[in-house]
N, C-alpha and C positions, 0 to 999 in steps of 0.2 A: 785429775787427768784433764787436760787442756787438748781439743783439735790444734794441728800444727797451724792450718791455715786459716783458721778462723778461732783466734786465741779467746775470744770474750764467752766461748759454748765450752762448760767443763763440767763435768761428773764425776761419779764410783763408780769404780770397775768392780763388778759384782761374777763370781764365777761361782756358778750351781751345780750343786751334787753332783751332774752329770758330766760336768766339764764344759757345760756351756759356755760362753762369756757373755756378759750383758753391762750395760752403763744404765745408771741414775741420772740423767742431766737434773742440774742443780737448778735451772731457771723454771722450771715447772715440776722436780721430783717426779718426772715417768721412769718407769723402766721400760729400754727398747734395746736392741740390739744395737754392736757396734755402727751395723750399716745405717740402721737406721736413724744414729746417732751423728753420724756424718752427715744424710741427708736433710736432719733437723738443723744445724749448722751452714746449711745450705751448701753441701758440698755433693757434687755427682759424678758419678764417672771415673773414681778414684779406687786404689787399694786400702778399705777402711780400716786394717792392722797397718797398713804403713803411713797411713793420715794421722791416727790420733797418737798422742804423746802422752807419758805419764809424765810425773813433776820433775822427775829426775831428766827428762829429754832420750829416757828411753819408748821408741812404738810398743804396742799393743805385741806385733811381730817378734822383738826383741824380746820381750819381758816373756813374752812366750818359751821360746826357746830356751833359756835362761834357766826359766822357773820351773813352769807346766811341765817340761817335760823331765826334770831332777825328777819331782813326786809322781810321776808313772802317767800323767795327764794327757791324754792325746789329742 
């Protein structure tokens, strides 16, 4: 998964037991949450499901919709 506007900050999109969702960024292997995965990217002030992209060029948003909520995910 690649931020839209800041393409060189990518990770795993990790979704916990609970439904949570969280990123791995890959340039230091942390786990943080989307927002904070935007803000590590140097991005502020943004929609962080509509910032970040997976590979296919769908958002966090999308794939949400899509996916999470087929398998009962809220």
């Amino acid at each position: 998964m690649q931020d839209s506007v800041y393409p060189n900050c990518s990770g795993y999109l990790l979704l916990s037991n609970t439904g949570l969702l969280g990123i791995v960024c890959l340039c230091h292997s942390c786990h943080m949450s989307v927002l904070k995965f935007c803000e590590h990217a140097g991005l502020y002030g943004i929609n962080p499901v509509d910032a970040v992209q997976m590979e296919n060029g769908e958002t966090i948003a999308q794939w949400t919709n899509l996916y999470l909520l087929k398998f009962g995910v809220r």
